[in-house]
N, C-alpha and C positions, 0 to 999 in steps of 0.2 A: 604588540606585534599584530599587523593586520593581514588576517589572511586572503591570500590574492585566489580567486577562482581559478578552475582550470580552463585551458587553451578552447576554445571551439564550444564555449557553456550555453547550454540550452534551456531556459526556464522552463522546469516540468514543479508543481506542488504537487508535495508528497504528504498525503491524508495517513495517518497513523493508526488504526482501529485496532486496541487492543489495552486490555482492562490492566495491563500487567504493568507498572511503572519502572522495573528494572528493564526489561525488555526495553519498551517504548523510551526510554532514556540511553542505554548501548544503541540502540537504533543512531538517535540523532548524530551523538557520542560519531560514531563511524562514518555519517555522513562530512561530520567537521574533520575530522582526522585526515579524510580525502578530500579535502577539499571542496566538496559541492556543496554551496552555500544555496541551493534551494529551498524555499519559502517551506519548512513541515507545519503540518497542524496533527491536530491529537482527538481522538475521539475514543470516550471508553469504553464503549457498545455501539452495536448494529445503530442502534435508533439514535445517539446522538451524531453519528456519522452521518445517518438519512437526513435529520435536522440542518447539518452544517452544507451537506450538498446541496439539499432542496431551496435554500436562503441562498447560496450563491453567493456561502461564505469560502467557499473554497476554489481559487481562482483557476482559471484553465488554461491551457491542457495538465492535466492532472493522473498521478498514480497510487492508485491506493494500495497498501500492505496490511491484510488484513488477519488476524487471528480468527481462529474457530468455536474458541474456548472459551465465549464471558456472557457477563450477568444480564439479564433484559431480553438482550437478545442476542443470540448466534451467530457466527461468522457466517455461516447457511442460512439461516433465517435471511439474513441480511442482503447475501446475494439475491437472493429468490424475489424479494424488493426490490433490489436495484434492478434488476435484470425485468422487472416488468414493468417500469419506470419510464416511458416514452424520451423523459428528457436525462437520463440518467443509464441508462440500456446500452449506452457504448462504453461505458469505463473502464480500465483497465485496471486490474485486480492481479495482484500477487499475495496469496497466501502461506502467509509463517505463522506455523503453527506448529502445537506438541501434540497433536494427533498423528497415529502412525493408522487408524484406522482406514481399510481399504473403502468401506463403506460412504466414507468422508472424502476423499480422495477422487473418490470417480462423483460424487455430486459436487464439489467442487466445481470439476472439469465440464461434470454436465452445464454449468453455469457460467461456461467459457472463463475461467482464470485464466490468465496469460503463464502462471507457472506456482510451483506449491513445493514449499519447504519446509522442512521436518526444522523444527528450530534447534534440535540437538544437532542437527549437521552448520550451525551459524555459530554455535560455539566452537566448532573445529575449525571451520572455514569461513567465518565468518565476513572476512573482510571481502572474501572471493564473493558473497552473493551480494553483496551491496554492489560487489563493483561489475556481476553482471546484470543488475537494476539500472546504473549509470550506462551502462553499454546501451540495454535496452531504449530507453528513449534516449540516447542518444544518436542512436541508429533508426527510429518507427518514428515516423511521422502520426502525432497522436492527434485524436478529435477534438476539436471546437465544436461546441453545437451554440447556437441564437436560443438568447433566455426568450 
């Protein structure tokens, strides 16, 4: 059986950064189940996500879901790099993570994420934040930048 896209589909790549391979597998897992058959990639830390961006191995317009919690480097670290990254400084970042930490949370934000979830609330509702991921660009006109 082949699964047909939904109505009005907009090519967004969805960058996956997170060391956890249950996680990062439910992830995709949910994307197919809805349908959006958007191009994912996987990176298992900060630094091989910088890699894959920096190479313009990850096609654009693009969203990243990022963890807080792995090896090398931080979901924090990571941002604080991207974010001072001239070509790389508009991305769009949503953070799933198992940090309930407040301290985490507002550096996050300081780091403009577009939004931050406790991934024990993905186990409840899980389907619910995937599908307002899909809402999100499907509604935000996202950047292109000139390699």
């Amino acid at each position: 059986m082949q699964i047909q896209p939904k109505q009005n589909y907009k090519e967004v790549t969805l960058l996956i950064v997170d060391d956890d391979d249950i996680d990062a597998i439910a992830l995709e897992r949910a994307l197919r189940k809805m349908r959006l058959l958007n191009t994912v990639l996987r990176a298992r830390d900060g630094r091989e996500a910088l890699d894959l961006l920096r190479s313009g191995a990850v096609p654009q317009p693009y969203i990243i879901l990022l963890d807080l919690n792995m090896p090398r480097m931080s979901g924090l670290e990571f941002l604080k790099m991207l974010r001072t990254d001239p070509q790389l400084t508009h991305a769009v970042v949503f953070v799933l993570t198992t940090s309930k930490s407040d301290e985490d949370l507002v550096a996050a934000y300081r780091k403009h994420v577009a939004g931050y979830v406790f991934k024990q609330h993905m186990d409840r509702d899980f389907m619910e934040v995937i599908g307002f991921i899909e809402h999100y660009w499907r509604l935000v006109e996202l950047p292109v930048t000139k390699e």
